[in-house]
N, CA, C and O of each residue as an XYZ file, in Angstrom:
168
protein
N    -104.122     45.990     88.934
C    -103.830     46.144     90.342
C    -102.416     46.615     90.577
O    -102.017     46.646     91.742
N    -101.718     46.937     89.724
C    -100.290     46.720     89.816
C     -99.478     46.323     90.667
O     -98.908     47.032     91.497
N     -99.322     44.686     90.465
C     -98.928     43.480     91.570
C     -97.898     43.004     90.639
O     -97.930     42.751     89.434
N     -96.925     42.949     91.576
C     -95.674     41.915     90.895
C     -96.231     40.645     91.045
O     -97.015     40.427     91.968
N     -95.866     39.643     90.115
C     -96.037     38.443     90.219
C     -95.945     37.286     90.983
O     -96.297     36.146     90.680
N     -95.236     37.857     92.407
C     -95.167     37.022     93.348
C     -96.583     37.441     94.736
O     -97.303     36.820     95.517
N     -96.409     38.348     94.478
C     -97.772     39.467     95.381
C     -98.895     38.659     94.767
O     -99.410     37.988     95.662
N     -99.581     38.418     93.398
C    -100.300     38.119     92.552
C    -101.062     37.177     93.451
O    -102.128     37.257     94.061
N     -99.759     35.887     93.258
C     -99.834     34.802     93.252
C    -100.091     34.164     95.132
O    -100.483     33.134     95.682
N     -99.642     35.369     95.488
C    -100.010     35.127     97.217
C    -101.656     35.968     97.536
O    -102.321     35.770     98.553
N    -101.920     36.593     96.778
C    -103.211     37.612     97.044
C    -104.194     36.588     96.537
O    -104.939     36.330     97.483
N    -104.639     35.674     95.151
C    -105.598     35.296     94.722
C    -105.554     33.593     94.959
O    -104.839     32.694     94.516
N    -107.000     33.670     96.137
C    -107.259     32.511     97.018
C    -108.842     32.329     96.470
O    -109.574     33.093     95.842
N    -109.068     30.710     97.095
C    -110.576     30.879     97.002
C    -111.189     31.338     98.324
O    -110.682     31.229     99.441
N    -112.503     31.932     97.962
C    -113.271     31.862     99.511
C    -113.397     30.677    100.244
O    -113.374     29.567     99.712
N    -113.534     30.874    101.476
C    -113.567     29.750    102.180
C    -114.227     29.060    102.433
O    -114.088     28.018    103.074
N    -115.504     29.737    101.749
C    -116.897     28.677    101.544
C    -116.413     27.126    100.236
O    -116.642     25.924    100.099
N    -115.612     28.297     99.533
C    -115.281     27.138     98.309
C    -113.751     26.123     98.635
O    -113.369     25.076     98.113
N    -113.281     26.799     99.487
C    -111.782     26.297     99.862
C    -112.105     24.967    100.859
O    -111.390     23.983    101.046
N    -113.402     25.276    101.422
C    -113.478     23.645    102.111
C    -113.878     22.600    101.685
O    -113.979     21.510    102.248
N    -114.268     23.104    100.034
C    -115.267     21.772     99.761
C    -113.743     20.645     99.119
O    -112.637     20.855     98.621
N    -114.368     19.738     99.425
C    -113.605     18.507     98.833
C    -113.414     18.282     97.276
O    -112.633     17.512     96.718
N    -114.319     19.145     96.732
C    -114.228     18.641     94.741
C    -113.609     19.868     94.786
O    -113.971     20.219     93.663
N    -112.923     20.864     95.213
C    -112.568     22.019     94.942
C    -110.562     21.663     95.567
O    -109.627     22.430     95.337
N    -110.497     20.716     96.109
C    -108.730     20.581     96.880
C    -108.210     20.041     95.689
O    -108.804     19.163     95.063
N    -106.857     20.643     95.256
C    -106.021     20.565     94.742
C    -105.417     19.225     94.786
O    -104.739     18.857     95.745
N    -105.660     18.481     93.743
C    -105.390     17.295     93.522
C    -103.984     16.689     92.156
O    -103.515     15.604     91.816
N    -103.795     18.093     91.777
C    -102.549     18.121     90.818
C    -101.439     19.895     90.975
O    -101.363     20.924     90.304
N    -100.830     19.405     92.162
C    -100.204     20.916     91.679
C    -100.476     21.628     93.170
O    -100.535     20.893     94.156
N    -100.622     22.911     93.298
C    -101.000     23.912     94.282
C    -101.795     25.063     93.444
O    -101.273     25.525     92.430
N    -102.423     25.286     93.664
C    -103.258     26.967     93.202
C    -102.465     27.620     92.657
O    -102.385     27.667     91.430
N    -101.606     28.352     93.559
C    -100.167     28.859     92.899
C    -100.203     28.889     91.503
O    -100.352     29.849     90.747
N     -99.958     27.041     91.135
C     -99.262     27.062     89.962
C    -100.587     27.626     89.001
O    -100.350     27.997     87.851
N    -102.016     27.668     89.554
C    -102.919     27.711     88.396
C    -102.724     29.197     87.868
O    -102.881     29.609     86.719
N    -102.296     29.978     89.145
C    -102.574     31.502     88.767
C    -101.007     31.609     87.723
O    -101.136     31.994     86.561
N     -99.775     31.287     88.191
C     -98.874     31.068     87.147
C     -99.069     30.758     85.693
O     -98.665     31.433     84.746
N     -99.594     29.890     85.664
C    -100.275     29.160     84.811
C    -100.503     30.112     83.812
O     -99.671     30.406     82.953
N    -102.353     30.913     83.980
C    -102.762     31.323     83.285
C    -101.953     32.695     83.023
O    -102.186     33.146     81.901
N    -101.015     33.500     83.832
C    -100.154     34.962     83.544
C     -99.443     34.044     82.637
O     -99.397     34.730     81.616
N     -98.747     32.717     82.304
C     -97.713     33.099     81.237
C     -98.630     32.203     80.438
O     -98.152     31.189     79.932
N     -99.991     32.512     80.273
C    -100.745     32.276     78.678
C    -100.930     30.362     78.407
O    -101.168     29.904     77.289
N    -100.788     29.619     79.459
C    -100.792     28.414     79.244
C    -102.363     27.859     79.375
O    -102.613     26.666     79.199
């Protein structure tokens, strides 16, 4: 896509069918960090 890493990390959300469910809310962290996460290979 050629996205800097802050663009990345603001562009990739869940849908909002999946963003309301309750087993799906972020219970360690923010999303953010997951997409961080997996770009530096963790």
């Amino acid at each position: 896509m050629g996205m800097h890493l802050a663009q990345l990390v603001e562009y990739v959300q869940l849908p909002e069918n999946l963003a309301s469910k309750d087993s799906l809310q972020p219970f360690c962290g923010h999303p953010e960090w997951g997409v961080l996460a997996y770009l530096a290979g963790a």
